[in-house]
PQR file of N, CA, C, O and H, with PARSE charges and radii, in Angstrom:
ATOM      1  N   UNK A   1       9.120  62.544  53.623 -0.4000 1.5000
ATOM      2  CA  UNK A   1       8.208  62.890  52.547 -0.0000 2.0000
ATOM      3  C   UNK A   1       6.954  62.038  52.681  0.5500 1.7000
ATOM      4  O   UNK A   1       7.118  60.850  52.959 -0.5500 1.4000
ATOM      5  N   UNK A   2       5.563  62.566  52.494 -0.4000 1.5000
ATOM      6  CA  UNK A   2       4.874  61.764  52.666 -0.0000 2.0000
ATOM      7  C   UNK A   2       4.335  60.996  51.080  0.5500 1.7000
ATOM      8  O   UNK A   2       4.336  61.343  49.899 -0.5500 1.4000
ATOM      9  H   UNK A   2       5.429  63.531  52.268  0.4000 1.0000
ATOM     10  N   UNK A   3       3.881  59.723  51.899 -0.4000 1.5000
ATOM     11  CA  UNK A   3       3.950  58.855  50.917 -0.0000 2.0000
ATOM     12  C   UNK A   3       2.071  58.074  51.008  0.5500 1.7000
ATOM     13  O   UNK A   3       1.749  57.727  52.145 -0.5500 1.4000
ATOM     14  H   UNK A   3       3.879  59.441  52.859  0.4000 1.0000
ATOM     15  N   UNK A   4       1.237  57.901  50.135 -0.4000 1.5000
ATOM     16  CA  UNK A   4       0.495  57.623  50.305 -0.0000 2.0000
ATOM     17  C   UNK A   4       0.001  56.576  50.652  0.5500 1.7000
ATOM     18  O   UNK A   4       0.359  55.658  49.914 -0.5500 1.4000
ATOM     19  H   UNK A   4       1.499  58.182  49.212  0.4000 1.0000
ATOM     20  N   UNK A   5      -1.111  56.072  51.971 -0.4000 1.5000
ATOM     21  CA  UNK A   5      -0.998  54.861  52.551 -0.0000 2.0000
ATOM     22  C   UNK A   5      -1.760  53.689  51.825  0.5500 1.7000
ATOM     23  O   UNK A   5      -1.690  52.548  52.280 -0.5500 1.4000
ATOM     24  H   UNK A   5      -1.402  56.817  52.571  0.4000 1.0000
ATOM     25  N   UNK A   6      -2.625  54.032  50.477 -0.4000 1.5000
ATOM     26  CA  UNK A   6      -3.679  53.273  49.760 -0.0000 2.0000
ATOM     27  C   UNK A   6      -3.304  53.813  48.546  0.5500 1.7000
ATOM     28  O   UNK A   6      -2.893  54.963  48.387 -0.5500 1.4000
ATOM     29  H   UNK A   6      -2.682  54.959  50.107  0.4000 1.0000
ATOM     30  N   UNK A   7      -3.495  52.712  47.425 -0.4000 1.5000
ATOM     31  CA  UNK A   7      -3.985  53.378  45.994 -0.0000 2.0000
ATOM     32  C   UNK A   7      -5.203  54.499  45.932  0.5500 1.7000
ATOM     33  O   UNK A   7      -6.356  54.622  46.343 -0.5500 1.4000
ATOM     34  H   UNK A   7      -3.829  51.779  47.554  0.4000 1.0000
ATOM     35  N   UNK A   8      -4.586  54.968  45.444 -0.4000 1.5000
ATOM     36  CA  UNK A   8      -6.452  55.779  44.793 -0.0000 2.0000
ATOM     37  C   UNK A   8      -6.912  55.139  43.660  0.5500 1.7000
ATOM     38  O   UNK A   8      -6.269  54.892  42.640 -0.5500 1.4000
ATOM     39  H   UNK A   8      -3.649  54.869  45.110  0.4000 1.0000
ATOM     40  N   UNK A   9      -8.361  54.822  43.964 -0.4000 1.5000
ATOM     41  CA  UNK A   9      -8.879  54.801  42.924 -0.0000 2.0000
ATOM     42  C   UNK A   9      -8.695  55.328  41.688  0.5500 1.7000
ATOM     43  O   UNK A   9      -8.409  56.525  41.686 -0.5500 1.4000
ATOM     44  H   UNK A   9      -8.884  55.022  44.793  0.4000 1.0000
ATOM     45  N   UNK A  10      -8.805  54.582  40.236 -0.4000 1.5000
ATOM     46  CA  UNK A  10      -8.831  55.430  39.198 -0.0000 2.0000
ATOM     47  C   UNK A  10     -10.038  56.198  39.007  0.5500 1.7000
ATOM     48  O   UNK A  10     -10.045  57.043  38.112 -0.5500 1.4000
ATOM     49  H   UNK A  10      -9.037  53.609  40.237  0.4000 1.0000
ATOM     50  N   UNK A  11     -11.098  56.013  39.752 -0.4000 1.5000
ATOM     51  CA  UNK A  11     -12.871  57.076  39.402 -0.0000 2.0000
ATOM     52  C   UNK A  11     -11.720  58.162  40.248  0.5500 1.7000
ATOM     53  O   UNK A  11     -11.112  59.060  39.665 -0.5500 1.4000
ATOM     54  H   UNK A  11     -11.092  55.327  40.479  0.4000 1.0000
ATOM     55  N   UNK A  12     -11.605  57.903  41.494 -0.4000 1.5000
ATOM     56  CA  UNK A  12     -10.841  59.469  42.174 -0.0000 2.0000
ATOM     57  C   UNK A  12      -9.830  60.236  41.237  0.5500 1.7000
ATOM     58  O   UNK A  12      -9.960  61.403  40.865 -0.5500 1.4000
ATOM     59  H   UNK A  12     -12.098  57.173  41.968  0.4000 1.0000
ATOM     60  N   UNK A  13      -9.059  59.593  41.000 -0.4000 1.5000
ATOM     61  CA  UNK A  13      -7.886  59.902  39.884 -0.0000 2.0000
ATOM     62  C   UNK A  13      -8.425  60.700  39.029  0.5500 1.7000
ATOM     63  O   UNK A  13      -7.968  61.842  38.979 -0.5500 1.4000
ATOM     64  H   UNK A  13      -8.953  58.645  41.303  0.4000 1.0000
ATOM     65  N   UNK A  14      -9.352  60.389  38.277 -0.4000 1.5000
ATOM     66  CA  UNK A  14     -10.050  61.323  37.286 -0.0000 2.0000
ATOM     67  C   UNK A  14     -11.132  62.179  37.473  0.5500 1.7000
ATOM     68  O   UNK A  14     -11.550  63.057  36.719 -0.5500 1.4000
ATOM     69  H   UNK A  14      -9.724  59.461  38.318  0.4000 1.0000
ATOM     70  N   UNK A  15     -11.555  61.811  38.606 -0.4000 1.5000
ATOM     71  CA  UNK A  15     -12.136  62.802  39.279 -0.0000 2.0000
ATOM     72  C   UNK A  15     -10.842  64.135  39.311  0.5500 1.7000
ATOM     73  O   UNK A  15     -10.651  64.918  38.380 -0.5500 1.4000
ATOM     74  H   UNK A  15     -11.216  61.097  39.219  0.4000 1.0000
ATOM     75  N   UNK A  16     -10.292  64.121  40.248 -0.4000 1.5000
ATOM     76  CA  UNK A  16      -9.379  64.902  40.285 -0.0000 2.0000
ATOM     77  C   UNK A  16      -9.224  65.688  39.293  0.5500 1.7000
ATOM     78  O   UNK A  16      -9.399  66.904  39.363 -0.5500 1.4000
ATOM     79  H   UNK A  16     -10.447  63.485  41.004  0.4000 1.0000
ATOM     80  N   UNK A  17      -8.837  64.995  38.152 -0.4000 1.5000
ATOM     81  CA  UNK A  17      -7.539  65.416  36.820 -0.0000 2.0000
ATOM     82  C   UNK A  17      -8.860  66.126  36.269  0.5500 1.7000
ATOM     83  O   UNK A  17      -8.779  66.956  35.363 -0.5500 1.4000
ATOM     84  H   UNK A  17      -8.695  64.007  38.095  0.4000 1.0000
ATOM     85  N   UNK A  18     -10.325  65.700  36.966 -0.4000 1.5000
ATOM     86  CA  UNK A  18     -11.087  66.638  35.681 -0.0000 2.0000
ATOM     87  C   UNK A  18     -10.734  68.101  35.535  0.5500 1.7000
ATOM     88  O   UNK A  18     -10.392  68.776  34.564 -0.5500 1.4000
ATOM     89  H   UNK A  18     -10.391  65.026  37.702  0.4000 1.0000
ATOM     90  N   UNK A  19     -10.939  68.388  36.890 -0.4000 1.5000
ATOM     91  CA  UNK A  19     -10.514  70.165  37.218 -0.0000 2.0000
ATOM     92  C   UNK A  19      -9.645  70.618  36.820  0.5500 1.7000
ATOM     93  O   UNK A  19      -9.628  71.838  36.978 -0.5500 1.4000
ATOM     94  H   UNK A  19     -11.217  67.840  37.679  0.4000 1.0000
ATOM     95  N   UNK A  20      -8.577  70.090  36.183 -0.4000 1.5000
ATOM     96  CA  UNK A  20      -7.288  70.751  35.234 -0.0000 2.0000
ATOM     97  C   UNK A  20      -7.992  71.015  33.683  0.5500 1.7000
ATOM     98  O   UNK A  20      -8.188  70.331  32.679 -0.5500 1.4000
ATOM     99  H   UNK A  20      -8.591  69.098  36.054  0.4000 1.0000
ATOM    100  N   UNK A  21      -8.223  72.287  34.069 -0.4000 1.5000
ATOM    101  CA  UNK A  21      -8.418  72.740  32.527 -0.0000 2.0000
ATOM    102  C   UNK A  21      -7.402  73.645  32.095  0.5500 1.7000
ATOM    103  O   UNK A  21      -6.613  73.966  32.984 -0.5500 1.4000
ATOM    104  H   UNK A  21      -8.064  72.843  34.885  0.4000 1.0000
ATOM    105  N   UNK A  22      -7.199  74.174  30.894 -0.4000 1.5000
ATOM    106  CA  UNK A  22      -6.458  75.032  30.246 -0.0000 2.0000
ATOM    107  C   UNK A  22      -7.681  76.205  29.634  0.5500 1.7000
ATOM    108  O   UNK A  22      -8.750  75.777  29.198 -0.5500 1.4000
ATOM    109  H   UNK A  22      -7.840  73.913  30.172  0.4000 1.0000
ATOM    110  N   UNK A  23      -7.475  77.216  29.654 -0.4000 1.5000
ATOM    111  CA  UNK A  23      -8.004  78.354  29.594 -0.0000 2.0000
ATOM    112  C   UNK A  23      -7.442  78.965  28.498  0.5500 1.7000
ATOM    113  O   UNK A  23      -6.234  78.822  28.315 -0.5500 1.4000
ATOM    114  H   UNK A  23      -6.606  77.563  30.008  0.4000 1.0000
ATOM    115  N   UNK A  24      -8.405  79.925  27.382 -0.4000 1.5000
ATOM    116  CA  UNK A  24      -8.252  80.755  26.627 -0.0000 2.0000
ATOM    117  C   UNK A  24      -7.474  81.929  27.348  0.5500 1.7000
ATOM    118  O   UNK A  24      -7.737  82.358  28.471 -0.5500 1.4000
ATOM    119  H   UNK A  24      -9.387  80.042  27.531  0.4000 1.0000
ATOM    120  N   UNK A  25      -6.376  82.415  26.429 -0.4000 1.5000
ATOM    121  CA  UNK A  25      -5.999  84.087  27.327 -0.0000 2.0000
ATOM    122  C   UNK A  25      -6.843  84.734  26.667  0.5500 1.7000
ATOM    123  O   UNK A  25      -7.496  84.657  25.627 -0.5500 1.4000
ATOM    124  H   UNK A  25      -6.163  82.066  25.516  0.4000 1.0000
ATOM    125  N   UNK A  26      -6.573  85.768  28.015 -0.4000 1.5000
ATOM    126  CA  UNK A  26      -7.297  87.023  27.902 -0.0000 2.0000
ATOM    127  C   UNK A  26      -6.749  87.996  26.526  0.5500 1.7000
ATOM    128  O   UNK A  26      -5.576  88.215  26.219 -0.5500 1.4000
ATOM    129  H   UNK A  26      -6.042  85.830  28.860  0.4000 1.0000
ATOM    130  N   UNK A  27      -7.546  88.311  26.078 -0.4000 1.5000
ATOM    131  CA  UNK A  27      -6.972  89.147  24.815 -0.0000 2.0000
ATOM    132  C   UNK A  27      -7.671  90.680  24.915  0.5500 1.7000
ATOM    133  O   UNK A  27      -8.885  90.562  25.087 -0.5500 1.4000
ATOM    134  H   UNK A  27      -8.498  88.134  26.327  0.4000 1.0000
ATOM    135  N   UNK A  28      -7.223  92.118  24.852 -0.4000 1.5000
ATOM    136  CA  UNK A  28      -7.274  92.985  24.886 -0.0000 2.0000
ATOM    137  C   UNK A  28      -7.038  93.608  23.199  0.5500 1.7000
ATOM    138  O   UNK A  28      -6.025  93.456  22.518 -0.5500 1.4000
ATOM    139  H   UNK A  28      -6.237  92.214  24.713  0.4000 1.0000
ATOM    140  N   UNK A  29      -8.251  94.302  22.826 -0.4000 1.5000
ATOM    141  CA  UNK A  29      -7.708  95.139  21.565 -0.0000 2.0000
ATOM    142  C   UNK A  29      -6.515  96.232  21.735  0.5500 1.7000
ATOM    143  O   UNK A  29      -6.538  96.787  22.833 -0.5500 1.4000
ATOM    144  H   UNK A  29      -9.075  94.426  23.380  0.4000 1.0000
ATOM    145  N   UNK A  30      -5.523  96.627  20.893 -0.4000 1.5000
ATOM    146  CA  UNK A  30      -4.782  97.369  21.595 -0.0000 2.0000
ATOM    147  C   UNK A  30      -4.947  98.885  20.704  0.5500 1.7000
ATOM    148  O   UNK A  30      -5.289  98.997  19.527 -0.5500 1.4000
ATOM    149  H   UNK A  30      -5.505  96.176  20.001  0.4000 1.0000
ATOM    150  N   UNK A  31      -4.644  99.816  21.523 -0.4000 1.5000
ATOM    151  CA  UNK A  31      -5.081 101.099  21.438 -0.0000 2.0000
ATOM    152  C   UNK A  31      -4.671 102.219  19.887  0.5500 1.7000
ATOM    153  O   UNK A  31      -4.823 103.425  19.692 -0.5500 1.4000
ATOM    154  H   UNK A  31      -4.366  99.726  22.480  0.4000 1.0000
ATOM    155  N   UNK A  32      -4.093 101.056  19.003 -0.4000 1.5000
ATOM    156  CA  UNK A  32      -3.636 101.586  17.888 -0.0000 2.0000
ATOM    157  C   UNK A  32      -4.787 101.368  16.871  0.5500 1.7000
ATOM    158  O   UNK A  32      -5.714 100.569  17.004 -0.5500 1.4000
ATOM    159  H   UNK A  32      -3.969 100.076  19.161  0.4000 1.0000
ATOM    160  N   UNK A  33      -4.561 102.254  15.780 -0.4000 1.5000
ATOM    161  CA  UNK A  33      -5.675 102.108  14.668 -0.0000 2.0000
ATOM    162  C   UNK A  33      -6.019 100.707  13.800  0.5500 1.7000
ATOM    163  O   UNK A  33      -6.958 100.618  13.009 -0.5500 1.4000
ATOM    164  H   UNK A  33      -3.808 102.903  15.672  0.4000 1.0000
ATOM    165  N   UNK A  34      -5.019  99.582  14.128 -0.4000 1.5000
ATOM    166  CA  UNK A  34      -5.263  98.502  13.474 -0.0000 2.0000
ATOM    167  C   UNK A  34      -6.038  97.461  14.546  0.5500 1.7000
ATOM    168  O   UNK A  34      -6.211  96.305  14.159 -0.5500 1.4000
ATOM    169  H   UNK A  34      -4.257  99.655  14.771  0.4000 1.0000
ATOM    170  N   UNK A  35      -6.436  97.789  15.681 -0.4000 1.5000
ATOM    171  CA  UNK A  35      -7.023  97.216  16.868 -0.0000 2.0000
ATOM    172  C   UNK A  35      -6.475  95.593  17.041  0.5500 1.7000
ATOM    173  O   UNK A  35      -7.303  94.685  17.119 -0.5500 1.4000
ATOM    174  H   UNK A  35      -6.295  98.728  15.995  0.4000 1.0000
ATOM    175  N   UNK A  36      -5.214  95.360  17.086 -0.4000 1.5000
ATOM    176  CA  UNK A  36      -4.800  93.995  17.319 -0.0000 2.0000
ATOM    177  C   UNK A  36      -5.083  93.253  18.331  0.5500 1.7000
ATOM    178  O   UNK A  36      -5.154  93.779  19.441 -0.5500 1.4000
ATOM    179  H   UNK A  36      -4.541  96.097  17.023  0.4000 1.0000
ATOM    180  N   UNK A  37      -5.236  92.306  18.219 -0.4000 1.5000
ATOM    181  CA  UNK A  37      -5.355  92.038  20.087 -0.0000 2.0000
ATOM    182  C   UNK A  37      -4.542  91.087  20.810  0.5500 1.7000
ATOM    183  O   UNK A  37      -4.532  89.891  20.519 -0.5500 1.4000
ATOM    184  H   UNK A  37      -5.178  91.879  17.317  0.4000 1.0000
ATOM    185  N   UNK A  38      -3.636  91.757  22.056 -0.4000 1.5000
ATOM    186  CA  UNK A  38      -2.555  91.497  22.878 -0.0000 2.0000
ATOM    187  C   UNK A  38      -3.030  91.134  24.144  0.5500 1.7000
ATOM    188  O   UNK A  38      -4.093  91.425  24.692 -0.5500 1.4000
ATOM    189  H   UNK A  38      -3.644  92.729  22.292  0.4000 1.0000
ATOM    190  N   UNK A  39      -1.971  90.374  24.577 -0.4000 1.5000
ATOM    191  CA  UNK A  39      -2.546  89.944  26.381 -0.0000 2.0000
ATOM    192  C   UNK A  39      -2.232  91.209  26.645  0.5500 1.7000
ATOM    193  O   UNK A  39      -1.594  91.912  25.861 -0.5500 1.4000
ATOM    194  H   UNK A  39      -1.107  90.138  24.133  0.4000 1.0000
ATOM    195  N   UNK A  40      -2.708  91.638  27.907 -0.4000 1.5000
ATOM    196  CA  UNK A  40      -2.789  92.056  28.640 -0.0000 2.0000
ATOM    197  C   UNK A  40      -1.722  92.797  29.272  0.5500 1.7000
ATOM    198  O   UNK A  40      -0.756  92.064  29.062 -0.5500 1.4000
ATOM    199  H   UNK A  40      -3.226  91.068  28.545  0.4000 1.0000
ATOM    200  N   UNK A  41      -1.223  93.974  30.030 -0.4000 1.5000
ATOM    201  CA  UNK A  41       0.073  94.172  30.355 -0.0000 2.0000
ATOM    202  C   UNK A  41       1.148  93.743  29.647  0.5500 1.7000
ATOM    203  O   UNK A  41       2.263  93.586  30.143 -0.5500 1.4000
ATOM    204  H   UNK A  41      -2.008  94.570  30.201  0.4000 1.0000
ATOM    205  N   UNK A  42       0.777  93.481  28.141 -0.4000 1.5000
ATOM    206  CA  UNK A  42       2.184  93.380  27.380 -0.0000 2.0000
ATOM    207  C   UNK A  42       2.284  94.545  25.824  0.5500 1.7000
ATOM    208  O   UNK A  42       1.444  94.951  25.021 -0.5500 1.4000
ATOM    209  H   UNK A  42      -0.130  93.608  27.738  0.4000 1.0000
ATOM    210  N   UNK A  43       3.667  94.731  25.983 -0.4000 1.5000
ATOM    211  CA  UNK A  43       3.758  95.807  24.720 -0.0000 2.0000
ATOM    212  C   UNK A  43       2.910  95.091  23.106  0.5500 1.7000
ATOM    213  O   UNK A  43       3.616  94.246  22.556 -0.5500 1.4000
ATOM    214  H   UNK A  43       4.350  94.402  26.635  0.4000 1.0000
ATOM    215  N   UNK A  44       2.227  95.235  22.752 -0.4000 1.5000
ATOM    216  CA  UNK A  44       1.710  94.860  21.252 -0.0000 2.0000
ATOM    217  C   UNK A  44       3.270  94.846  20.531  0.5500 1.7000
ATOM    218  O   UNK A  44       4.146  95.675  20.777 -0.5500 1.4000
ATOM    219  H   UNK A  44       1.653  95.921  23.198  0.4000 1.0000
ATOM    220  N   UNK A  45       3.363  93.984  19.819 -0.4000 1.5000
ATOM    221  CA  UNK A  45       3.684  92.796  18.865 -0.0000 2.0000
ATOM    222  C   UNK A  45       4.233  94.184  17.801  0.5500 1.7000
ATOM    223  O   UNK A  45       5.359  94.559  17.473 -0.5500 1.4000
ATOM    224  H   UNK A  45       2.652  93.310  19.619  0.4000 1.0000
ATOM    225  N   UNK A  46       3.179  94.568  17.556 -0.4000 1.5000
ATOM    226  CA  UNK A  46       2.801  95.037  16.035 -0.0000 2.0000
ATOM    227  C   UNK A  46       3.366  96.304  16.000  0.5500 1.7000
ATOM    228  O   UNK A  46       4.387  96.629  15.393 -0.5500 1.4000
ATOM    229  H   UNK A  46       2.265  94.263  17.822  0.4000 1.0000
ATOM    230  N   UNK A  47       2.330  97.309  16.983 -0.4000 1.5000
ATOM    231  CA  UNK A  47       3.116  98.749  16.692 -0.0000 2.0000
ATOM    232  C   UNK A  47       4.114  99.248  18.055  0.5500 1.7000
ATOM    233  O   UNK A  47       4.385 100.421  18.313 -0.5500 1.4000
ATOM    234  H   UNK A  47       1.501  97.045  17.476  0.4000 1.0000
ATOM    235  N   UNK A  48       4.553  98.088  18.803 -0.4000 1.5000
ATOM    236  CA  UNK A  48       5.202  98.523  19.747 -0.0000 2.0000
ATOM    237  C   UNK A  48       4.496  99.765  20.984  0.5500 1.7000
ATOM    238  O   UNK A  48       5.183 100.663  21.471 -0.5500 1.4000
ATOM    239  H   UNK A  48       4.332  97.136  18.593  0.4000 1.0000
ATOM    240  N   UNK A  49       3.020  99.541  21.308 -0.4000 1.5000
ATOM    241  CA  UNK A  49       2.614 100.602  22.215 -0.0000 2.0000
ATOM    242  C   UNK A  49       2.715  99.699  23.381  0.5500 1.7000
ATOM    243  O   UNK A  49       2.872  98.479  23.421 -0.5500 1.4000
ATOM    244  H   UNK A  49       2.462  98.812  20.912  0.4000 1.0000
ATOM    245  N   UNK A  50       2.561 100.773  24.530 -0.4000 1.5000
ATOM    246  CA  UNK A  50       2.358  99.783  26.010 -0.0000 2.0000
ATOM    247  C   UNK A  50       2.108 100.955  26.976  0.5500 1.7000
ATOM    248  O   UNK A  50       2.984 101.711  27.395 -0.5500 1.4000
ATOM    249  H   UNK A  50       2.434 101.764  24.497  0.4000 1.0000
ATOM    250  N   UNK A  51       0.564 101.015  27.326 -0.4000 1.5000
ATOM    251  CA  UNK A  51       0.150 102.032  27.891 -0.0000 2.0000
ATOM    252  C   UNK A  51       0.097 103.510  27.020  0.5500 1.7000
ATOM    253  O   UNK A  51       0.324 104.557  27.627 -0.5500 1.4000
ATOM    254  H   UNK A  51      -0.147 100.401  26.986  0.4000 1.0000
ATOM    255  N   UNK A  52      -0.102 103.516  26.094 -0.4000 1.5000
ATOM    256  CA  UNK A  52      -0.252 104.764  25.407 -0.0000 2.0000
ATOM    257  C   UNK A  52       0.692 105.216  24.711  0.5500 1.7000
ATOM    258  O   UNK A  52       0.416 106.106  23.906 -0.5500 1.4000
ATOM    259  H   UNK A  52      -0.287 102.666  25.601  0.4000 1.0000
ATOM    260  N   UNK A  53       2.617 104.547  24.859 -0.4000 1.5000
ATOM    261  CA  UNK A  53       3.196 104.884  24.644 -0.0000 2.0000
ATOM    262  C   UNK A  53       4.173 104.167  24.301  0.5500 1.7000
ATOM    263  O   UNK A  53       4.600 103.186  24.909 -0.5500 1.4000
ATOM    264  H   UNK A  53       2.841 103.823  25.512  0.4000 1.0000
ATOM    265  N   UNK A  54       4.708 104.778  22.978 -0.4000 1.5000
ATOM    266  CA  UNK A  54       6.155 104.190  22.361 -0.0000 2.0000
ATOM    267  C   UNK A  54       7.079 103.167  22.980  0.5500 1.7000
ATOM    268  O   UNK A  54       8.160 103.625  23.350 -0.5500 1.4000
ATOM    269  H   UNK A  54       4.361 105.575  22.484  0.4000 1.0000
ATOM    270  N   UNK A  55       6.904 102.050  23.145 -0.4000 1.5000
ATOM    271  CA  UNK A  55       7.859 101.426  24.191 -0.0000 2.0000
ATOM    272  C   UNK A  55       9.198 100.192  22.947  0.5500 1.7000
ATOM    273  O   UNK A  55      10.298  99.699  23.197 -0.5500 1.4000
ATOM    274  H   UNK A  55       6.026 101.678  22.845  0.4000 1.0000
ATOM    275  N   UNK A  56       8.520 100.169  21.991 -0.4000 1.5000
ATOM    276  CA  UNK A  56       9.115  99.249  21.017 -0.0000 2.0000
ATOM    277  C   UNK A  56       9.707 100.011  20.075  0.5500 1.7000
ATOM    278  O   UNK A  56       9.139 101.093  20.223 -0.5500 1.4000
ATOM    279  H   UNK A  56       7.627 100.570  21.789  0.4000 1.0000
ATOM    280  N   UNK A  57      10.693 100.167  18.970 -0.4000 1.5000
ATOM    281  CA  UNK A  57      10.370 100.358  18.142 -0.0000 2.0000
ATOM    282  C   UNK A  57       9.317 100.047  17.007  0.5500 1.7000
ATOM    283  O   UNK A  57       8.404  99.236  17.165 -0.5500 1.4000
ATOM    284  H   UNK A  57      11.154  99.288  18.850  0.4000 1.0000
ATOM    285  N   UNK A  58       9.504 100.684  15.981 -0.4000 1.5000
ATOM    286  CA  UNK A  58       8.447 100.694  14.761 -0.0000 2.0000
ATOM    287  C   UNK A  58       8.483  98.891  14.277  0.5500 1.7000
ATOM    288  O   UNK A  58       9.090  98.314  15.179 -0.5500 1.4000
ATOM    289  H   UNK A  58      10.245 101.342  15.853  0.4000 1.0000
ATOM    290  N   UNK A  59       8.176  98.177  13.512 -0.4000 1.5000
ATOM    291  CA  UNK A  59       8.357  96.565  13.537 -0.0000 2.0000
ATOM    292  C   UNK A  59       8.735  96.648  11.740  0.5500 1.7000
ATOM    293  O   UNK A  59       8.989  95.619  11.114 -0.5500 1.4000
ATOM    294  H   UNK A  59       7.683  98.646  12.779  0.4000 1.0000
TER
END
């Protein structure tokens, strides 16, 4: 396993760690009359649609 031959710096260290961000999801209105908004490729919560169609029951 490799093992590192020097400390890193802590400026590198956080250099690094800056680029880890966390991101808002994507949110999509979904195609029912109450326009909720669902990620993406997932059945809505609310009225059970997914792609146009009935996939849940009623909630």
């Amino acid at each position: 396993m490799a093992v590192p031959k020097r400390r890193m710096s802590r400026s590198n260290t956080r250099h690094r760690r800056a680029q880890w961000k966390a991101s808002a999801p994507q949110l999509v209105p979904c195609p029912c009359p109450r326009k909720e908004l669902v990620l993406p490729h997932r059945a809505c919560a609310h009225c059970g649609l997914y792609n146009g169609r009935q996939v849940v029951g009623e909630a």
